[in-house]
C-alpha positions as CSV (number, residue, x, y, z in Angstrom):
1,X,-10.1,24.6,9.8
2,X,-12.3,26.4,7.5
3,X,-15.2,24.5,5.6
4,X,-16.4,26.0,2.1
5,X,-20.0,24.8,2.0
6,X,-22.2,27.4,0.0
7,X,-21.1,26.4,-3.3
8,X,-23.4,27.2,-6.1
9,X,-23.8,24.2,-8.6
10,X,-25.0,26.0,-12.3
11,X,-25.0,23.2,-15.2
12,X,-26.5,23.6,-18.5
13,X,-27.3,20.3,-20.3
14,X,-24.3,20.8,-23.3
15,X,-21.7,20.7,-20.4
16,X,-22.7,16.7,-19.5
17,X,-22.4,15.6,-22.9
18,X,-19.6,15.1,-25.2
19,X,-20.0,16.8,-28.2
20,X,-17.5,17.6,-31.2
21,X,-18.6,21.0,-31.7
22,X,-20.0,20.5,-35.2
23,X,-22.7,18.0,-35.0
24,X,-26.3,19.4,-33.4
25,X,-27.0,17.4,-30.2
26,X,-30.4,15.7,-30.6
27,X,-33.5,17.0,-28.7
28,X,-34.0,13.5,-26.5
29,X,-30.1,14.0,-25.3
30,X,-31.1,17.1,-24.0
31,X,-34.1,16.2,-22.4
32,X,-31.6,13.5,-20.5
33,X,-29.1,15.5,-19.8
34,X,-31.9,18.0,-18.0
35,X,-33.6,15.0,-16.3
36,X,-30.1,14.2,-14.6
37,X,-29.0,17.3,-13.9
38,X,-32.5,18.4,-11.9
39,X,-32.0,15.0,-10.3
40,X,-28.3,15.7,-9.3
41,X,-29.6,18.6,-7.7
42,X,-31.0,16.7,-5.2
43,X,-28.1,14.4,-4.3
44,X,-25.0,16.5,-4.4
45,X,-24.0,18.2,-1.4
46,X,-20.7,20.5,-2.2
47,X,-18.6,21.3,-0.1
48,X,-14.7,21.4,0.9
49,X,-12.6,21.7,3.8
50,X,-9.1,24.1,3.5
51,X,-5.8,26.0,5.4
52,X,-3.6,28.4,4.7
53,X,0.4,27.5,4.8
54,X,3.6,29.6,4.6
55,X,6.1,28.3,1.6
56,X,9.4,28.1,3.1
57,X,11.3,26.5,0.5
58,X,11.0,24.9,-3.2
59,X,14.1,22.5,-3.3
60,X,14.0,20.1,-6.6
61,X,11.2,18.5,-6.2
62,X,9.9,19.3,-3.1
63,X,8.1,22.1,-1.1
64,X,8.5,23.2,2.9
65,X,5.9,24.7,4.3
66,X,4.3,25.3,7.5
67,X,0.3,26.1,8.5
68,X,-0.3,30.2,8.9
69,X,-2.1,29.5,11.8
70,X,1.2,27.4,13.5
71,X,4.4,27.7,12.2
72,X,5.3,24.7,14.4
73,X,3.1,22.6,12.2
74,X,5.2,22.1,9.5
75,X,5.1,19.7,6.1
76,X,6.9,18.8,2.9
77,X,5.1,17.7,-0.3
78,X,7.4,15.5,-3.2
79,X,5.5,17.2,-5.7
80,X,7.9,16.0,-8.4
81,X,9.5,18.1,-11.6
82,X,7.1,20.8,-11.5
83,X,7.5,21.9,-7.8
84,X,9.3,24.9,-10.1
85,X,5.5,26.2,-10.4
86,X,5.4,27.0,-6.6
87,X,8.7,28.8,-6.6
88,X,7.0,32.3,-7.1
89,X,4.3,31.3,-4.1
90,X,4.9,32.9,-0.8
91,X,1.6,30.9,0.3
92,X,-0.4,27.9,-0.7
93,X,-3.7,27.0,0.2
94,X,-4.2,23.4,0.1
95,X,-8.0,21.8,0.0
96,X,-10.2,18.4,-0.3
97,X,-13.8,18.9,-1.7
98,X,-16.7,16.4,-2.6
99,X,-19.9,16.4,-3.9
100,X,-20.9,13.5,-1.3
101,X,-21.9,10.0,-1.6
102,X,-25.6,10.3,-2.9
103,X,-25.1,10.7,-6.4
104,X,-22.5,7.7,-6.5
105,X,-25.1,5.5,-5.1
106,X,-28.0,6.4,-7.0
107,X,-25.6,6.2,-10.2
108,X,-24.6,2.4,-9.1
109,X,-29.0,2.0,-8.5
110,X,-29.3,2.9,-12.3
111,X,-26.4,0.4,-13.4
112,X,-27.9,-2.0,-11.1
113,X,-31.0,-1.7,-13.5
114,X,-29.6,-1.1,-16.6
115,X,-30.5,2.0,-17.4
116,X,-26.9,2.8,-18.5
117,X,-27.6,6.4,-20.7
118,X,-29.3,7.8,-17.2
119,X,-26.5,7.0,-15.2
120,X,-23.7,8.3,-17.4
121,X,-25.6,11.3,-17.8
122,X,-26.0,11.3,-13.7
123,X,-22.2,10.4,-13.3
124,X,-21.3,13.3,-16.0
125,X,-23.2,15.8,-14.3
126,X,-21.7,14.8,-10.7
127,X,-18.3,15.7,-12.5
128,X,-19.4,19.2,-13.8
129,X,-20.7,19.9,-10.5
130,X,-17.5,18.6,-8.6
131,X,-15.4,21.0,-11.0
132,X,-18.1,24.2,-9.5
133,X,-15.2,23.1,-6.2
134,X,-12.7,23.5,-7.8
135,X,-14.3,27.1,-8.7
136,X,-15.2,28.4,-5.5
137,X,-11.4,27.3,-4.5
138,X,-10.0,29.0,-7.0
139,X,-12.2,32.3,-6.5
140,X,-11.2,32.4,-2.8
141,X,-7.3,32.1,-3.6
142,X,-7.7,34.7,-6.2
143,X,-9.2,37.1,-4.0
144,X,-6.6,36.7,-1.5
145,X,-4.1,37.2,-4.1
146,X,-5.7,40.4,-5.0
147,X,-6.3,41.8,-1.7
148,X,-2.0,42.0,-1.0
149,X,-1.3,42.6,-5.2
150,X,0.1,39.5,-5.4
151,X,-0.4,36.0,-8.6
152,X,-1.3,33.1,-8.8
153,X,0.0,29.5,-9.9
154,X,-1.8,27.0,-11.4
155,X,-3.6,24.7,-9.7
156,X,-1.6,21.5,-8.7
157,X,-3.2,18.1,-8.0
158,X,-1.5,14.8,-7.3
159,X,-1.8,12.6,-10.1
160,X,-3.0,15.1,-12.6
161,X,0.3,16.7,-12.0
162,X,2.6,15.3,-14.3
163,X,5.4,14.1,-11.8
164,X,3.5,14.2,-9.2
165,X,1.2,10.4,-8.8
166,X,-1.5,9.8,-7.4
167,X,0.4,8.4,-4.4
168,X,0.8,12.5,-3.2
169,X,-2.3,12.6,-1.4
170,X,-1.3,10.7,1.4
171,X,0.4,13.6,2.2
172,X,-1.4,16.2,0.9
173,X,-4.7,15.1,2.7
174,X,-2.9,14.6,6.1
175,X,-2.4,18.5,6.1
176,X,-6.7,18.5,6.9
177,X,-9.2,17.1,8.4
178,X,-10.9,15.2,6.0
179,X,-13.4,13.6,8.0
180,X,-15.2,17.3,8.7
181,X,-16.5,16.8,5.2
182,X,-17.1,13.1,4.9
183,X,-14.4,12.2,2.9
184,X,-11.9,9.0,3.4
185,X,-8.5,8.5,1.7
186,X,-8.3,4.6,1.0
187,X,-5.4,2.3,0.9
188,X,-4.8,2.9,-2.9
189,X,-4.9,6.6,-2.5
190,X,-8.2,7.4,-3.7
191,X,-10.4,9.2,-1.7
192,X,-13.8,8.4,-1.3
193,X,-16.2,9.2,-2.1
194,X,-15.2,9.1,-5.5
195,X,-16.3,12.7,-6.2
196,X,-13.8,14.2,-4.4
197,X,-10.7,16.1,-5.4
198,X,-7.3,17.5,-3.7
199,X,-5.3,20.7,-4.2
200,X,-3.4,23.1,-3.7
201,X,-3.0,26.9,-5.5
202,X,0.5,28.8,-4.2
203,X,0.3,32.5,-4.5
204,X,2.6,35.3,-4.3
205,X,4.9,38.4,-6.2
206,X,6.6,36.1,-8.2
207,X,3.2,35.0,-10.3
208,X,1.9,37.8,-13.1
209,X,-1.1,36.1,-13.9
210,X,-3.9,36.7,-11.7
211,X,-6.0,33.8,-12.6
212,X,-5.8,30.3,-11.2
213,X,-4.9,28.2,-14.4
214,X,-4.7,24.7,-15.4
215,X,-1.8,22.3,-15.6
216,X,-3.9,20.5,-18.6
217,X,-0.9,21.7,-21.0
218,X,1.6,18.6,-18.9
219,X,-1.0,16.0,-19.3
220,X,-0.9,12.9,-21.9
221,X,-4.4,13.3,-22.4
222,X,-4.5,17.2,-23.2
223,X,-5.5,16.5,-26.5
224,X,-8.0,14.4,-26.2
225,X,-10.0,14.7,-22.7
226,X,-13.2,16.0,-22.9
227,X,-13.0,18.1,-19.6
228,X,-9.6,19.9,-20.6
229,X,-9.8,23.3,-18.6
230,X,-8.2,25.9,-20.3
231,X,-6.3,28.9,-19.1
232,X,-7.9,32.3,-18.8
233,X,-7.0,34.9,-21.5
């Protein structure tokens, strides 16, 4: 299965800390926030591991499909209320990516010593970087969209979802080979290591946006989480 691994990782020092938009971040925050993220530079290692599969049917809550590459291999996801948001997708390309373990470590080393502000920054970078996945995703599905005129859904993850807990990924993982990227899903559903997400995007005629957007709008949080991703214009 295909492997994304030339992911480009670009963070500026306002996207690791939270900030209400009004008051000016102080100089020595900044300084942090560039300390961590040159640091993070040398831990992360992005990457993510994908396939292609054929939508054969959205019923209620749950969506058939088979793998493009074998039709015999087939699978069904309980995605929950929203499976309604695949039922314009034709395809659906689902995906696992990860930063890698080093930054979790070294994040833990700085607890470990107490230096709590470096390691939040560290930590808050390693999520900015994990969302630059989610980006290069989101740009290959997009351009295969494009390429036979068709949309784009949002993009659908098991318990950011509303509907759909975090429970899904058993599933959705064993569509792909996690291990070709160094990921593990544990007993509780999480996968490790802990920068790692799971997706999927459908795409098709029935979408008229042609931008990958967020399902931020379902969530409890929305109006409060710092990382909210809005829709494109």
């Amino acid at each position: 299965m295909p492997i994304l691994t030339d992911i480009p990782v670009a963070l500026s020092p306002e996207e690791i800390i939270p900030s209400n938009g009004r008051t000016p971040i102080r100089p020595a925050l900044l300084r942090d926030a560039e300390e961590a993220i040159k640091l993070g530079e040398t831990l992360w290692q992005p990457r993510a591991v994908y396939d292609w599969f054929e939508v054969q049917a959205v019923e209620g809550e749950r969506v058939k499909s088979s793998l493009s590459s074998d039709p015999g291999h087939e699978a069904e996801l309980q995605i929950g209320p929203k499976a309604d948001l695949l039922e314009g997708a034709e395809r659906v390309l689902v995906s696992v990516g990860t930063i890698g373990p080093e930054l979790e470590v070294h994040v833990a080393e700085l607890h470990e010593s107490r230096e709590t502000l470096k390691a939040y920054m560290l930590d808050s970078a390693g999520v900015v970087a994990l969302g630059a996945i989610g980006e290069a995703v989101r740009c290959l599905v997009e351009e295969a969209a494009a390429d036979r005129d068709w949309g784009v859904s949002p993009g659908l993850s098991p318990g950011s979802l509303v509907g759909w807990p975090l429970r899904g990924q058993r599933d959705l993982c064993a569509l792909l080979p996690l291990d070709s990227i160094g990921v593990r899903l544990n007993k509780y559903t999480v996968l490790e290591p802990h920068k790692s997400t799971s997706g999927l995007v459908g795409l098709g005629p029935g979408y008229d946006t042609h931008h990958v957007g967020s399902v931020c709008k379902y969530c409890d949080l929305s109006q409060t989480c710092w990382r909210r991703r809005e829709d494109p214009s």
